[in-house]
N, C-alpha and C positions, 0 to 999 in steps of 0.2 A: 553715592553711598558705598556700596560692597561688589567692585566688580565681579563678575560671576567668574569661579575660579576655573581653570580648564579640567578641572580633577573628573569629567564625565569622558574623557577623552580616557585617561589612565585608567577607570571604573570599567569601559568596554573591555582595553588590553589584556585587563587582569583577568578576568571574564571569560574571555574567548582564550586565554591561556590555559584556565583550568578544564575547560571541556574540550581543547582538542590535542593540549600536548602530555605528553607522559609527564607524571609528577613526580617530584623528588620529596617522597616523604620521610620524615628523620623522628624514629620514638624520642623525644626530650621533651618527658615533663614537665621539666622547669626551664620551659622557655615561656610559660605562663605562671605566674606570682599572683594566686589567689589569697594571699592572707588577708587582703581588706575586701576580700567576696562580701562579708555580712554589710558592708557600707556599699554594694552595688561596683566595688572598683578592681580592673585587674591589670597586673602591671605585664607588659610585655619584657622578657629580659633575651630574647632573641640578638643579637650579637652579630653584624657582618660590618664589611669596608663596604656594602654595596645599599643601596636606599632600599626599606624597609614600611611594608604596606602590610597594614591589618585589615582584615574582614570582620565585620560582627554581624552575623546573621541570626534572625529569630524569626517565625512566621511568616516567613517570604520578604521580611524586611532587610537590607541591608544596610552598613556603613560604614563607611571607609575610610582608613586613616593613612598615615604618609609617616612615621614617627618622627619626632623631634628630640630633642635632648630627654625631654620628660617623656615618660611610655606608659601613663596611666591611662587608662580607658574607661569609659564606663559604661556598664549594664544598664541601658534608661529605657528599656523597651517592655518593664514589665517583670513578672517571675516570670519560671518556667525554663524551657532547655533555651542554651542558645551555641550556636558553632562559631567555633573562633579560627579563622585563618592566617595561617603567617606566611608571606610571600617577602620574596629578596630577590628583585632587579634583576634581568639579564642583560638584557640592554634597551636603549628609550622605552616607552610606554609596556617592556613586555617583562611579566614577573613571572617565576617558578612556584609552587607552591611549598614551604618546607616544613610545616608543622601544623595539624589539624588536630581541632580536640572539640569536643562538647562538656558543654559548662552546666549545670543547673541552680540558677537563682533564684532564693527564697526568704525574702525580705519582708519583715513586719512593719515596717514604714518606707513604703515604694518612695515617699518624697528623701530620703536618706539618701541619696544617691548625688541629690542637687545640694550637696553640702560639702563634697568632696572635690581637691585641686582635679584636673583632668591636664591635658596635655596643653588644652586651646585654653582654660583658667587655668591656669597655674599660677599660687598663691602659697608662702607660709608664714608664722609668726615674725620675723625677718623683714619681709618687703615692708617698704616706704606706706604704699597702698593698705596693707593692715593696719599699720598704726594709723594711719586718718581716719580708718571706718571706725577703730576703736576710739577716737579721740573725738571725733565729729557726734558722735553717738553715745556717750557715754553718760549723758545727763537727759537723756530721752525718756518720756513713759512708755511706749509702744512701741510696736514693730512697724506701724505705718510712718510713725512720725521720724524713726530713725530712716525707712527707705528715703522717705521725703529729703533728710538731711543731705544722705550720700546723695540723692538725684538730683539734688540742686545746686552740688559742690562742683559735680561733673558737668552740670549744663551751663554752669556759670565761668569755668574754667579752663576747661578743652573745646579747644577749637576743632574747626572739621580741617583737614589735611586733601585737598583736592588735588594736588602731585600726587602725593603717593596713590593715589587711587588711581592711578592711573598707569601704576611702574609695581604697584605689587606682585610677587611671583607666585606660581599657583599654590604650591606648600604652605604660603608664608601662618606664621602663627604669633600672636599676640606678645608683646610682653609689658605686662600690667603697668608695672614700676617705669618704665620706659615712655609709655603712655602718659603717667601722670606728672615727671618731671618733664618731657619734654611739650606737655600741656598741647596736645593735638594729635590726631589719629582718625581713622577712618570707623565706621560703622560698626565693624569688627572689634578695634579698638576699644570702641566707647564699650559696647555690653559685655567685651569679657573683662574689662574693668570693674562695672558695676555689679557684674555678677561675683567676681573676687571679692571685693568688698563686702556685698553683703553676705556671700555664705562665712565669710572669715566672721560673721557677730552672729550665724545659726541663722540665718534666712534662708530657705529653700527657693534656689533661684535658677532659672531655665538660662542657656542661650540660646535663642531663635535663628533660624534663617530661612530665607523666604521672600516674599515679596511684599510693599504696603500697595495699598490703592492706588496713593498720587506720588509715588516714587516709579520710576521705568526699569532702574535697572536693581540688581540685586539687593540683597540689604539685611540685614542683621540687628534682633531687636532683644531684649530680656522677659519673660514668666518670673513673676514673684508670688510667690505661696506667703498668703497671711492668716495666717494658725486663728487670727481675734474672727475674724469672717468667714474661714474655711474656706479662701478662693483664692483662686489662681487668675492675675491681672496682667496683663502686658502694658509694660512704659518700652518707651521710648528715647531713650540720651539724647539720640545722636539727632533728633526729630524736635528735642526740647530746646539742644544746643543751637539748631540750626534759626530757631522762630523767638530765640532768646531777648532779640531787640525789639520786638514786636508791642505795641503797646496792649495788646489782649494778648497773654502766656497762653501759650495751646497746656490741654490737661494733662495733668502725670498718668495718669492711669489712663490709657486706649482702648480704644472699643475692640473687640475682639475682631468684628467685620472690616476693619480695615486692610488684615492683615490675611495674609497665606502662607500655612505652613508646611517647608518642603522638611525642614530639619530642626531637631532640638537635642540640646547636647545639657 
């Protein structure tokens, strides 16, 4: 499924940087792009030739990013204060810190957040990916029967990619459209795909990570919020793809006890 990536190795360095070396802090407040705050999202516009690591801290929680092309982030920890860190690379695992700031979130719909592209979903009107969630679902009545759609599109047509899961690098980050022409991907793959898809038609959709019961090694799954029920279900793609020949279909929707959760984006 999702090799576990080494980013715990680079979560200490950054760590142990901030507590024992002098920091280089720089007043620029606009190395953080709050204008989509009221949608839970905020853009990092921090700028170097050298790799570029966020903090998002709230309640002793953290998470940690690596930026990619796209530098949207999102607040999915709740309202309330939270500290954002901007670190730039000195050399292997050790970062500086160059920008600190505290943020305060205060959202009337905490699920508004799971509807926004982020860095690991990245999604616009544009991608391949949008128009099939629009086109697969467009003659739908519900929000279940559309999730159903997309989840059967994906389990019927992407394959699992067992190289690449094996040659992934730790940063690596998803791309949707990539995924779906080239019709195979890894765990990663499959849910930030289906999570693209469905927030691209207004479904509030988590990406997981964590562990399943009968899987050993790491792995990556979707939260779908359905507004008709008022609940939040975990499927499985990459779980549905895999058991797809099977003459008994394992269920779309998973029982919540199967699964442990380390992270959700």
């Amino acid at each position: 499924m999702l090799k576990k990536q080494k980013t715990l190795i680079l979560l200490i360095s950054i760590f142990m940087l901030i507590l024992s070396s002098t920091l280089y802090i720089y007043a620029a407040e606009d190395y953080i792009d709050k204008s989509k705050i009221d949608n839970g999202i905020i853009k990092i516009n921090y700028k170097s030739t050298k790799t570029v690591a966020v903090r998002v801290s709230k309640d002793n929680m953290n998470y940690d990013y690596i930026l990619g092309s796209e530098a949207s982030i999102p607040l999915q920890l709740g309202n309330g204060e939270y500290t954002i860190l901007i670190l730039s690379n000195i050399e292997g695992n050790k970062y500086k810190q160059v920008h600190k700031e505290k943020i305060s979130l205060e959202l009337k719909d905490s699920n508004q957040v799971y509807l926004q592209p982020i860095q690991m979903i990245n999604f616009n009107d544009d991608m391949e990916a949008v128009k099939l969630a629009k086109k697969l679902t467009e003659n739908a009545a519900t929000e279940k029967e559309k999730v159903k759609l997309i989840y059967d599109y994906i389990v019927e047509n992407i394959s699992y990619d067992t190289p690449k899961a094996g040659k992934m690098h730790e940063n690596y980050l998803p791309n949707v459209d990539e995924t779906l022409s080239s019709k195979n991907g890894v765990c990663y793959d499959y849910s930030a795909l289906f999570a693209s898809m469905l927030r691209s038609i207004g479904i509030p959709t988590k990406l997981m990570m964590g562990y399943k019961n009968d899987i050993e090694v790491y792995h990556a799954w979707n939260q779908i919020y359905l507004s008709e029920t008022d609940e939040w279900v975990n499927i499985d793609t990459t779980y549905g793809a895999a058991l797809k020949d099977q003459k008994t279909q394992p269920a779309m929707i998973r029982d919540a006890s199967e699964y442990k959760i380390e992270k959700q984006y």
